[in-house]
N, C-alpha and C positions, 0 to 999 in steps of 0.2 A: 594238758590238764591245767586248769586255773588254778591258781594262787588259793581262791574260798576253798575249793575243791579237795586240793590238798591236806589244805589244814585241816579240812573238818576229817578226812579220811583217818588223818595222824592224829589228830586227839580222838577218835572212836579206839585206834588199836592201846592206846596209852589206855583208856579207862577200859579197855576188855580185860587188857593186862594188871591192872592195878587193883581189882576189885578181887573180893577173894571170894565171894559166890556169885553167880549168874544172877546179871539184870534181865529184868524184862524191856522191851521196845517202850514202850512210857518210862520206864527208870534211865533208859540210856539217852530218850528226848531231852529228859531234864536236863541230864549230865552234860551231854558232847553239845560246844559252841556249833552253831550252825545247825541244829537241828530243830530248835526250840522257838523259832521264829517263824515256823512251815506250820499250815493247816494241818488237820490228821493226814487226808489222804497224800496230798503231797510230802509227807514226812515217812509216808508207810512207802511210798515209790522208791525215792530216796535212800530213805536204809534199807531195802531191798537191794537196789543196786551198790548201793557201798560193800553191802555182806560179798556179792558178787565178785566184786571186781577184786577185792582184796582178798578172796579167795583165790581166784585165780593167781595172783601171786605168789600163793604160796601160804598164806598165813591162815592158819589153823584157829577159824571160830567153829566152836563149838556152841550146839543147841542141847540145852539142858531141861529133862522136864520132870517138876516137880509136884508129887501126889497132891501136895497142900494147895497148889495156884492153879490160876486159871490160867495163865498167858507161859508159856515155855519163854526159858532164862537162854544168855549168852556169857559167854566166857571165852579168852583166850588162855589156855594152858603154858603157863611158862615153861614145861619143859620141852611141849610139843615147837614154841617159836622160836629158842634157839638155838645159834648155831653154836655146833661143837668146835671145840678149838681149834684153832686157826694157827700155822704155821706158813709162817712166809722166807724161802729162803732170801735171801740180799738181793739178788738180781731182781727177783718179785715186788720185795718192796722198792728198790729204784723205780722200779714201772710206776708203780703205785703212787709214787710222790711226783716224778716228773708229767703222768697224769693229771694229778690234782693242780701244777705247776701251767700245764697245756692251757685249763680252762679258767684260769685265774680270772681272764679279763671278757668271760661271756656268762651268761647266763645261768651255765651248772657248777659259778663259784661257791656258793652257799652249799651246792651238792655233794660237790668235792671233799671241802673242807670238812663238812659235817660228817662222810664217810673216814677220812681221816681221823677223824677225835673217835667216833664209834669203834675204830679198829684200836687203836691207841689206848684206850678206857677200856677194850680188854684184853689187854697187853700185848698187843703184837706191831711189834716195832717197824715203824712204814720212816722210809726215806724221804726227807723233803728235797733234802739240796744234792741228790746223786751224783751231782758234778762238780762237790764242792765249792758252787756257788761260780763255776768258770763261766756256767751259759745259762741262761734262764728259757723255757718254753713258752708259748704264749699264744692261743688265738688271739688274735688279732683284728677284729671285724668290727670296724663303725658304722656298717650297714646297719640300719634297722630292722629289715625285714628276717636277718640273720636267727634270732632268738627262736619266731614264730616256725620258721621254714624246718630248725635242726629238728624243731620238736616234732613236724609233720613227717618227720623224713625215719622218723624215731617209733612214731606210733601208727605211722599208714595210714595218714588223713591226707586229703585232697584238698587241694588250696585253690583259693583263688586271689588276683591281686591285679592291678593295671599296670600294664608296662610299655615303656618307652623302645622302641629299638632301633637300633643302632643308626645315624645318621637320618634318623627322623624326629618329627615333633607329635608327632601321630602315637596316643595312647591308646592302644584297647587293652580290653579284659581278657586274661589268658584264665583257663582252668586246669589245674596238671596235676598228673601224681605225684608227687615227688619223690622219688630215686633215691639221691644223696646233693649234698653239699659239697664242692669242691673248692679248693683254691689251687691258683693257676696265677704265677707271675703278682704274686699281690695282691688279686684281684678275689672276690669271690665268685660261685657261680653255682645257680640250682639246674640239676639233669635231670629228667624226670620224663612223661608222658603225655604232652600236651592235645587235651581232649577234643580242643577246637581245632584243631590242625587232625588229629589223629592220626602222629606221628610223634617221635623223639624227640626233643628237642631241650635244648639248653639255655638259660638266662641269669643272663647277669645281675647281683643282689642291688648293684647300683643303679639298675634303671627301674628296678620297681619302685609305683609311685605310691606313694598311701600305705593303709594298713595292710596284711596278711589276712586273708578271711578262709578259716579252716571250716570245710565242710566234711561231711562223713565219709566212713571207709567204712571196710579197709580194702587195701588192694596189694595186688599182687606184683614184687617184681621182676621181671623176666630173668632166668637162669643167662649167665654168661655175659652180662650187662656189664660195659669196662664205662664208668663214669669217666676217669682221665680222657679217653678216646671222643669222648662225646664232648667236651670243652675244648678239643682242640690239640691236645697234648697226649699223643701215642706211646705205648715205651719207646724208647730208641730216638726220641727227636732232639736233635744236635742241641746242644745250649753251648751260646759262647761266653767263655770265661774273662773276665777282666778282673783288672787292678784298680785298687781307687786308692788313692794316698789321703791319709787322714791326721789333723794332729789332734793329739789327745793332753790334756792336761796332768801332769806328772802327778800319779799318788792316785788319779783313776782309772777308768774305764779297765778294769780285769780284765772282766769277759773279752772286750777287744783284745786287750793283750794275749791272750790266750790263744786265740785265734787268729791272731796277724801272722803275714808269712813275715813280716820280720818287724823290726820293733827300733830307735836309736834315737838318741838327743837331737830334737831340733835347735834350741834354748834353754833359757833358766826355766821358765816356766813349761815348755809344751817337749811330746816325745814324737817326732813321727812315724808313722805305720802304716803299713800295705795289708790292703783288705783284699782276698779274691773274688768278687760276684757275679750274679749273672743275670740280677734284675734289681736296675736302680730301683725301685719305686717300693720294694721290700728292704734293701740295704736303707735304705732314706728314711722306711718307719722304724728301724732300729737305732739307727743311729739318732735320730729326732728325740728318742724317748732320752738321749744323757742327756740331753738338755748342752748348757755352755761348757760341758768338760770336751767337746769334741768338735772339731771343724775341718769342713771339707777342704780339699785342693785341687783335685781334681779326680776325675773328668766331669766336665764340665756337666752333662745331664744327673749325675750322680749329686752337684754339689745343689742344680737346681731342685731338684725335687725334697730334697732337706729344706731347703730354704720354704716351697709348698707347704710343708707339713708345717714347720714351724708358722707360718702364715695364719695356717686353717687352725690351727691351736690358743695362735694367740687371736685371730674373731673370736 
């Protein structure tokens, strides 16, 4: 759903809610942003489908008809839209913060947050730092195509995009359902139903070239669908564990502290630490993110790919 789209949705239930008797369709053109700029018949289409779709959601407009008018009024009933009180035990709101924590750094930040303050403002007390601030959540995705795809994957639209594959320079245009989103070793990847093959298949966020171009749905996904299996990664597939020795500058990095298998004075200034991982190129966007409190030692692919990130940061 676009950004216009949105807003205009959210300011029609604002002024359903806010008015204390039933508009009619010309009282609510004038009202709600986005609507007043549309010919009639385009605006009558329009709030047609808004009534719809925000029906379906769940939210209670009501048609009111009044002996006196000509045209029947709308109204949202306040006691009909909300919700009854909300109790959340502890472990619930952890979820609930360490969620809002996940998507900080993608696209459903604003959504998050915004569900946060909603829950908050009527009193029901949500978790932000469930770990005491030991470990922070995060997607992680500088793909771009990342935002477009969750949202396909979310609504049951079919996408289309150009893509690179794998040790070629050879772009075409793939068409797919998309499935789910996965990440896999760092990396990301869309699973989904690819129409021009007319088979399964999987793609990498980083060789799509260009936009996201979402066409219509919806569709359906197949019962029993393991996305993990389809990027490559079965349950049960061995991961080998390594040590990475790090120093950390004394008076930071918690979180690392927290989770080193062990921790001791290098110097006046720095402490050493053993990290356990099992894929540089995820340890590397972690650790890239403290910036100069932390420095690699080894091994050696672990201290390169730090060094990567910090590269592509600083272009």
């Amino acid at each position: 759903m676009s950004r216009r789209k949105t807003e205009r949705l959210l300011n029609l239930v604002i002024c359903l809610l806010a008015t204390r008797r039933p508009l009619s369709a010309e009282q609510i053109r004038q009202a709600v942003p986005g609507y007043d700029r549309e010919s009639d018949e385009a605006f009558q289409r329009m709030f047609e489908r808004d009534k719809n779709e925000l029906r379906e959601i769940g939210i209670p407009i009501e048609v009111m008809r009044d002996p006196w008018e000509d045209e029947p009024g709308y109204k949202i009933e306040r006691q009909s839209y909300e919700l009854p009180e909300i109790t959340l035990e502890p472990d619930e709101a952890a979820v609930l913060g360490l969620a809002a924590q996940v998507w900080q750094r993608a696209s459903l930040a604003d959504a998050a947050s915004g569900a946060l303050l909603k829950l908050r403002a009527g009193g029901v007390q949500t978790d932000a730092s469930p770990l005491g601030g030991a470990l922070e959540l995060r997607v992680d995705s500088k793909d771009p195509a990342f935002p477009a795809l969750w949202e396909a994957v979310r609504d049951r639209k079919v996408v289309r995009f150009d893509y690179r594959a794998s040790g070629s320079e050879n772009i075409r245009t793939r068409t797919v359902e998309p499935w789910g989103v996965v990440s896999r070793r760092g990396r990301w990847y869309l699973a989904g139903f690819d129409r021009d093959r007319a088979a399964p298949r999987a793609f990498r966020l980083s060789r799509i070239m260009g936009e996201v171009t979402t066409l219509k749905g919806p569709f359906t996904v197949p019962d029993g669908v393991d996305l993990r299996e389809m990027v490559g990664f079965p349950e049960g597939e061995p991961v080998e564990e390594r040590t990475a020795v790090v120093l950390v500058r004394k008076g930071t990095g918690e979180g690392l502290r927290q989770i080193a298998r062990g921790v001791r004075p290098a110097d006046e200034e720095w402490d050493r630490a053993e990290l356990i991982f099992a894929d540089p190129e995820r340890l590397a966007g972690w650790l890239a993110s403290l910036g100069a409190d932390v420095r690699v030692v080894e091994p050696p692919d672990a201290r390169d790919a730090v060094i990567r990130r910090l590269k592509g940061a600083w272009a």
